[in-house]
C-alpha positions as CSV (number, residue, x, y, z in Angstrom):
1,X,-1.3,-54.9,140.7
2,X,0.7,-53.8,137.7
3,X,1.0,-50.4,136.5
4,X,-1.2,-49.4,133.9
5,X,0.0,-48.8,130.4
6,X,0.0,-44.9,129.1
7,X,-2.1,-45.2,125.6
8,X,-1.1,-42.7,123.4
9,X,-4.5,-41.3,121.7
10,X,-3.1,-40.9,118.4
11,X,-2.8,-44.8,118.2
12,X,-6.6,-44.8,118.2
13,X,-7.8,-46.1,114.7
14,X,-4.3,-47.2,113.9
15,X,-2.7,-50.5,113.6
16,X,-0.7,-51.7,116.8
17,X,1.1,-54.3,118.5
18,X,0.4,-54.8,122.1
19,X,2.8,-56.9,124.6
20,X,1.0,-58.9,127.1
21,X,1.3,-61.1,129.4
22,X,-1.0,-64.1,129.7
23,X,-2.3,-67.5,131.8
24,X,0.0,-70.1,131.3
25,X,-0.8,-73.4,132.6
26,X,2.3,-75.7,134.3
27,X,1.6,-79.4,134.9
28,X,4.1,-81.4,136.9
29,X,6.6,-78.5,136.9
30,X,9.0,-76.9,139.7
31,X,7.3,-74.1,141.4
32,X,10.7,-71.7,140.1
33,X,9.8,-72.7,137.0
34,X,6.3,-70.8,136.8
35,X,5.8,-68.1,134.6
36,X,3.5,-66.0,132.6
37,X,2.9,-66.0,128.5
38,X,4.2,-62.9,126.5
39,X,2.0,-62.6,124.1
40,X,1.9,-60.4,121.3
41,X,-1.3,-59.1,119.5
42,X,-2.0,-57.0,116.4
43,X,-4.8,-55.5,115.2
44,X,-6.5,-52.0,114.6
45,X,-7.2,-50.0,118.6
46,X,-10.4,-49.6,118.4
47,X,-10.7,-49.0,122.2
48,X,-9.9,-48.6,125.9
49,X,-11.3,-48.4,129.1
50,X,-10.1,-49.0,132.9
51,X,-10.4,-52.6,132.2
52,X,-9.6,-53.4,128.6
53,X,-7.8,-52.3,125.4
54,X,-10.0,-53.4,122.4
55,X,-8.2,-54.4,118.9
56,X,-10.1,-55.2,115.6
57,X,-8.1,-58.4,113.6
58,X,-11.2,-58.0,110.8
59,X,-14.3,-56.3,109.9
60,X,-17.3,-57.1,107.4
61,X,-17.9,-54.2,105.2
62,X,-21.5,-53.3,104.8
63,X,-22.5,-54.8,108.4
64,X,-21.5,-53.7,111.7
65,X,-19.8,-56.8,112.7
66,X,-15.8,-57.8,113.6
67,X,-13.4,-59.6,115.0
68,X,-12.2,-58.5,118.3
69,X,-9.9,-59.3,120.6
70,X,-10.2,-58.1,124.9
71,X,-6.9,-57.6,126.5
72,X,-7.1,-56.8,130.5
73,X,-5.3,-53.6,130.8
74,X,-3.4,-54.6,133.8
75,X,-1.8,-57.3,131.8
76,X,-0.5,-55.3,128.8
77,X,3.5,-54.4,128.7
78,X,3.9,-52.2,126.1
79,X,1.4,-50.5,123.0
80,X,3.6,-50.0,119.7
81,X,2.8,-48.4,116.7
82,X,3.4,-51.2,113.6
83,X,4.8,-48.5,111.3
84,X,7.6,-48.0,114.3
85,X,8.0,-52.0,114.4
86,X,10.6,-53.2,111.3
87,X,9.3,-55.9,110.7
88,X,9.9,-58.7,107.9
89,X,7.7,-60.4,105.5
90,X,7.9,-63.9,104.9
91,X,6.7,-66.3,102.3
C-alpha cells in the first residue's frame, strides 16, 4: 500500500490540484507495458478522511447541492495549492 499523502490543513476551503494515480485499462498490450493514469484534479478541498479527499468542481447557491469528486487517498501523489501552480490561460 502506498504512503499516505500529508494534507496541509490550511488547504481546506482553498482551491487545489491533486496528483493521482488512476485505473487504466490495457487491451492486447505487453505485460511491461502496464501502467497506471496520472491524473490531475482541481477543485475546492472540501474534505478528507482515512479513505478519501473530497473536492468541490461547482456548487448551486441557495441549495445545498454540488459537484464532487472522491479521490482514494492511497492513490493521491501530491496536494498543491493553485496559487503555488503558474499556470497559463488559454483561449
Amino acid at each position: 500500500m502506498m504512503a499516505t499523502v500529508e494534507i496541509d490543513p490550511n488547504l481546506f476551503g482553498a482551491r487545489v490540484t491533486v496528483i493521482w494515480q488512476d485505473t487504466q485499462a490495457h487491451i492486447n498490450e505487453d505485460l511491461a507495458d502496464v501502467t497506471l493514469a496520472e491524473c490531475r484534479s482541481e477543485g475546492i478541498l472540501m474534505s478528507a478522511d482515512d479513505q478519501k479527499l473530497i473536492l468541490r468542481s461547482a456548487h448551486y447557491p441557495g441549495t445545498p447541492t454540488g459537484d464532487y469528486t472522491a479521490i482514494p487517498r492511497g492513490c493521491i501523489d501530491a496536494i498543491e495549492s493553485q496559487e503555488a501552480l503558474d499556470v497559463e490561460a488559454t483561449d
